[in-house]
C-alpha positions in Angstrom: 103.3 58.8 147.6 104.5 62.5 146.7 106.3 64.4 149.7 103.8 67.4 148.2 100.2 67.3 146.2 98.8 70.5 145.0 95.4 69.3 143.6 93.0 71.6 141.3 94.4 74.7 143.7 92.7 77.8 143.3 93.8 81.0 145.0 92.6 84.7 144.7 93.4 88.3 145.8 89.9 89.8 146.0 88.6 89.6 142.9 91.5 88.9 141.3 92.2 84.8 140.6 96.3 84.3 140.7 96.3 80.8 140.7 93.8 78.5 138.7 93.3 74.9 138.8 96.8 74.1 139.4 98.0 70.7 140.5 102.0 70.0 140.9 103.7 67.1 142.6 106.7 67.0 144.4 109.1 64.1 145.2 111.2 63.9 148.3 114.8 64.6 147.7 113.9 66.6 144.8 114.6 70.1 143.6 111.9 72.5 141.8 112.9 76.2 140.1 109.5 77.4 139.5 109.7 80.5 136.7 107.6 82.7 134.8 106.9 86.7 134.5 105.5 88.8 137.4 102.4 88.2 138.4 102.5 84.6 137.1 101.4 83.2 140.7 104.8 82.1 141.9 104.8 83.9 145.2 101.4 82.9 145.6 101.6 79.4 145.2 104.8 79.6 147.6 102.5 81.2 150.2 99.6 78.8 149.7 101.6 76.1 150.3 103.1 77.6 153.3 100.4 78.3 154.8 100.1 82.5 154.7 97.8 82.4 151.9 94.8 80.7 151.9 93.2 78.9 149.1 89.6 79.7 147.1 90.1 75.5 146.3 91.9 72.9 145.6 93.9 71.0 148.1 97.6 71.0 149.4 98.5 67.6 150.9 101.9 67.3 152.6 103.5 63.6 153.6 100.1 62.5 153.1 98.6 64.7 155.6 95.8 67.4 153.8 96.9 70.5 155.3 94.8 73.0 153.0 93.0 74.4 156.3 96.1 74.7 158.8 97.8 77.8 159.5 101.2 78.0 158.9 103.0 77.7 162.2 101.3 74.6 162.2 103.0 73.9 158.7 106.1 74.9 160.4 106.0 72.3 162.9 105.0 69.4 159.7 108.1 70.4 158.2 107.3 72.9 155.4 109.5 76.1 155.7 109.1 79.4 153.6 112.3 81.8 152.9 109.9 84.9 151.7 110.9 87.9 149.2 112.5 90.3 150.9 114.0 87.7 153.5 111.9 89.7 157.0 114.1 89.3 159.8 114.4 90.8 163.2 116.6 93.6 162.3 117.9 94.6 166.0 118.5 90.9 166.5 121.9 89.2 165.9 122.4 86.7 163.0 122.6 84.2 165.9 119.9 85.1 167.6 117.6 85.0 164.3 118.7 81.2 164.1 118.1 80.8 167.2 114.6 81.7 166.9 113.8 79.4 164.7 113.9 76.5 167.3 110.5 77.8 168.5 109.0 75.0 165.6 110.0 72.6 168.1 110.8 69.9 165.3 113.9 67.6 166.3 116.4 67.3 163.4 120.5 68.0 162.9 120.3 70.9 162.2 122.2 73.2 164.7 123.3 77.4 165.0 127.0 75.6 164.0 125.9 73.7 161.3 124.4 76.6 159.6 127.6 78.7 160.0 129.4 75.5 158.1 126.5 75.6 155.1 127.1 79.7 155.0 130.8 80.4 156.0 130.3 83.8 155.1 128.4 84.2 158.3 130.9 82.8 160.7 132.3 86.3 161.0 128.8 87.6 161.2 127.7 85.8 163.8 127.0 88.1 167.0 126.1 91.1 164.5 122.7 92.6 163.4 120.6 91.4 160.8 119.9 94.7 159.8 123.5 95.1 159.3 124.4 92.7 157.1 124.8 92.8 152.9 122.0 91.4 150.7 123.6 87.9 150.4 124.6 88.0 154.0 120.9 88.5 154.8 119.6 85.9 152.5 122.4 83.6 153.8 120.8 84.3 157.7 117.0 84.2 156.3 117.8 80.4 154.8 119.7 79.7 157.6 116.4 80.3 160.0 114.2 78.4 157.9 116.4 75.4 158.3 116.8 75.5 161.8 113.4 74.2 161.5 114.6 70.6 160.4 112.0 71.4 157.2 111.3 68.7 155.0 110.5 71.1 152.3 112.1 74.1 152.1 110.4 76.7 149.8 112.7 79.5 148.5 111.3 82.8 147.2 113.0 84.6 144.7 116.2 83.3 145.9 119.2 85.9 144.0 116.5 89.5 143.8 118.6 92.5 144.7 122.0 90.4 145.5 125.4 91.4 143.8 126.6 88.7 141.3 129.0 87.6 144.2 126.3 87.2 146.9 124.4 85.0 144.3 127.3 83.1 143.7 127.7 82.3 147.6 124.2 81.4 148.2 124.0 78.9 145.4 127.5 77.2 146.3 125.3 76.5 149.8 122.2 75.8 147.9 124.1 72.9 146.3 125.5 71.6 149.4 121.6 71.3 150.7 120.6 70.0 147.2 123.6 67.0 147.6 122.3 66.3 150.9 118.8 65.2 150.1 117.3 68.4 151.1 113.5 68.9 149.3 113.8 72.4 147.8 111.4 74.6 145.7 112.8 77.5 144.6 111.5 80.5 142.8 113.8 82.1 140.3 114.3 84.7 137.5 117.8 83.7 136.3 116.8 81.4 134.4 120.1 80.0 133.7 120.9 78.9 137.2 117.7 77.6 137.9 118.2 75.1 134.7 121.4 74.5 136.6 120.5 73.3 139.8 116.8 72.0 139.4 115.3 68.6 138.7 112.6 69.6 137.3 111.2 73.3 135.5 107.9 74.3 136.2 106.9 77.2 134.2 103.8 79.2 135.1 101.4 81.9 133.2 98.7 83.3 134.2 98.3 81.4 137.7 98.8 78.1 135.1 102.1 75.5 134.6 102.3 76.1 131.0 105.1 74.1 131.1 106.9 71.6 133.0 109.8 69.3 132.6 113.1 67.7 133.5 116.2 68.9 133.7 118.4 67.6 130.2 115.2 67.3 129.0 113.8 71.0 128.5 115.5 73.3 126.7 116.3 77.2 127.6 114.3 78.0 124.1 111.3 75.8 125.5 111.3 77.6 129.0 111.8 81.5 127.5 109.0 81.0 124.8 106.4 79.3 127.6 107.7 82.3 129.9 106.3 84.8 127.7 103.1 82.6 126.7 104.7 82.4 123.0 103.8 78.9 121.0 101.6 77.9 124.3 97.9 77.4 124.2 98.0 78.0 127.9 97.7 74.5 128.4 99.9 72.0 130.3 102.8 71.1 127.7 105.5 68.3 129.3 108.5 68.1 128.0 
């Protein structure tokens, strides 16, 4: 059985339908870079799946548990953990305190305020200072940070390198690979589509609220991925590659 089952998932905004009839698998251990143009669903079907978007249908099962219907600090305490656009953390409050926070979920696991700091050195120095205070990279550092505190089994990454200097990219993926060595389960939504080919198991393109696209890693090409991106040579349908 799949750590994650999105089954015939439907999701609106009003009137508006930004995800349609999409079903997606996900394997434990494994990593997903989920692509496509703005206002393709991505962030949507992050949320849905976290929990702070509820669904017009379909089903989201997690470690075989159907948790379509259960709010997301619930989600929180199962294991699934969202990193959101624009990273949202207690300003006022210290890097350490934000990690700290995160031990509210209450699930048991290894990770720890120290082991953090060892996955993003660049906050060792940062510790005791305010999150409002940090760079870009130093901020998304702290908001993956929190979400692992939670021991997730999934962690869900949104539009992991938006706004951060080349460096600050270049930091967070060096920690994103640690994660990725250690078994961690990681979808991840990203524009560079480069890196995303580089660290993924498996592309998922999407278009339209649809995967257009969807294959493994070696086996997809860049050419594939940047023509289903802009809906060129697609009939909007599911292609494999």
């Amino acid at each position: 059985m799949s750590l994650l089952e999105i089954r015939n998932l439907d999701v609106r905004h009003g009137l508006l339908q930004a995800v349609r009839d999409l079903s997606l698998s996900v394997e434990k251990g494994e990593t997903i870079a989920l692509v496509g143009a703005n206002g393709a669903g991505k962030t949507t079907l992050l949320r849905t799946i976290a929990g702070a978007h509820m669904p017009a249908g379909g089903s989201v099962v997690f470690n075989g548990i159907d948790i379509t219907t259960i709010p997301a600090y619930r989600r929180v305490g199962l294991g699934v953990a969202l990193v959101p656009e624009g990273r949202r953390l207690f300003g006022q409050m210290s890097v350490e305190e934000n990690l700290v926070l995160a031990r509210s979920a209450g699930r048991r696991g290894d990770w720890t305020v120290e082991r953090v700091l060892e996955a993003f050195p660049n906050l060792k120095p940062r510790r005791h200072a305010k999150a409002g205070n940090l760079s870009g990279g130093e901020q998304q550092a702290t908001a993956i940070g929190r979400a692992l505190m939670t021991n997730p089994e999934v962690l869900i990454l949104d539009e992991v390198s938006l706004g951060l200097s080349p460096l600050a990219v270049d930091r967070v993926y060096a920690s994103l690979q640690s994660l990725i060595g250690g078994g961690t389960t990681i979808i991840l939504v990203e524009q560079d589509l480069r890196r995303a080919m580089r660290v993924a198991d498996r592309i998922v393109c999407m278009l339209e609220g649809r995967i257009v696209l969807e294959g493994k890693r070696g086996e997809i090409s860049r050419e594939q991925v940047s023509e289903a991106y802009f809906g060129l040579g697609t009939d909007k349908g599911r292609v494999h590659a």
